[in-house]
N, C-alpha and C positions, 0 to 999 in steps of 0.2 A: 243587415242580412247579406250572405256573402254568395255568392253565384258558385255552385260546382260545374266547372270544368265537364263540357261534355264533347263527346267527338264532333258532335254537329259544330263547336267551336273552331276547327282547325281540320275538318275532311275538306277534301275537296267534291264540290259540289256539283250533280249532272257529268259525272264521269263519261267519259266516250269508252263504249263497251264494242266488243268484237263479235261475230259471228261463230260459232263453231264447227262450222266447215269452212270458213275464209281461209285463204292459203298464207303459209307462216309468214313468205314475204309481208303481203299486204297487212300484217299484225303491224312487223317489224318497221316498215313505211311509217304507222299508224304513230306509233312509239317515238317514231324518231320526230317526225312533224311536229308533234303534240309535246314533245320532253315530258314523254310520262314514264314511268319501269314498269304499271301494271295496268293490266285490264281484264274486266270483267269479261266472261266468256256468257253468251249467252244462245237461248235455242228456243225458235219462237216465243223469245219475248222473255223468257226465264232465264236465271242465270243457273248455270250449269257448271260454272269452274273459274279459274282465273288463270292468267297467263302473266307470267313476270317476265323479265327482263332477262332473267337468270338462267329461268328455262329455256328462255327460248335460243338464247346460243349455246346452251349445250345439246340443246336437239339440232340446231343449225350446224354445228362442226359435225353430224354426219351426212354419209354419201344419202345423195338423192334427198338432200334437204328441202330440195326447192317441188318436189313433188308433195312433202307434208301438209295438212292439214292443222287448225288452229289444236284440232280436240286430241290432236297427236301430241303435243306438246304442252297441254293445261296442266293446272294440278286441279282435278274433280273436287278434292276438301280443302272449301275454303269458309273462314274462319268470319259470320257474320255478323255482325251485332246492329243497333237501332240506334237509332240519330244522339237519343238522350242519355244512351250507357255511359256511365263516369268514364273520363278520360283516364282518369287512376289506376282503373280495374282493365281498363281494354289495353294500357300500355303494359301492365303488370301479364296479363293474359299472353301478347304477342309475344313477348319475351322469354315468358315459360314454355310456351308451344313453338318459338319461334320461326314466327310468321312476319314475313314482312309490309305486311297488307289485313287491311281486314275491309271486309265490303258493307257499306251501309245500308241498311233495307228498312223499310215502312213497309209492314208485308210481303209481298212480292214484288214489290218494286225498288229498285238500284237508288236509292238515295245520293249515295258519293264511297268516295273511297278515300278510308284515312290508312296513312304508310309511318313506317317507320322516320321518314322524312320529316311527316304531320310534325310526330311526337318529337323529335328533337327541337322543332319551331316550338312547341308549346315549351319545351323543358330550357329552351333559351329567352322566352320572353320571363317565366318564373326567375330564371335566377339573376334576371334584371331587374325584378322588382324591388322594393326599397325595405322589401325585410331579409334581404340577400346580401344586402348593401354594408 
């Protein structure tokens, strides 16, 4: 019997999520400390958005940057799925919505977050394996 490939494979696990009134600096601090692009935006305990890497210097390259706000700069639709979603369907999905993140949940709560990063680790261990070969 052969194992499908699920995110919980290759997320990262217990993500460090942000505040969404934390100031963009203190995201950005977050990011850099951590070598992470994304986080989960969250609001009393719920997530509410996610904030990239992406976003967040193109709202940083304007005036009075440093006066922003996390929820100034999230993107509100972010793209969730559950621990056990085939890894197939969720890379296939990112790609056609192209997202570079999706956030992992067990109901309401932040499981991990798998990125496009995840999936290239997963699509290089595959084509190392010995039916690649």
């Amino acid at each position: 019997m052969t194992h499908t490939l699920t995110v919980s494979d290759y997320m990262t696990a217990s993500p460090h999520t942000v505040g969404r009134s934390q100031p963009l600096r203190t995201a950005r601090q977050m990011m850099q400390k951590l070598h992470v692009r994304h986080l989960p935006v969250l609001d009393g305990g719920k997530l509410v958005g996610m904030l990239s890497d992406r976003e967040l210097g193109a709202v940083e390259s304007l005036p009075g940057a440093d006066l922003l706000r996390v929820e100034e700069a999230m993107s509100p639709t972010t793209y969730m799925v559950a621990p056990e979603a085939p890894l197939a369907e969720v890379a296939r999905e990112m790609s056609e919505i192209k997202v570079g993140s999706a956030v992992v949940m067990r109901g309401a709560a932040v499981l991990g977050v798998f990125t496009a990063v995840d999936a290239l680790r997963a699509l290089s261990e595959a084509l190392q394996s010995p039916a690649f070969r």
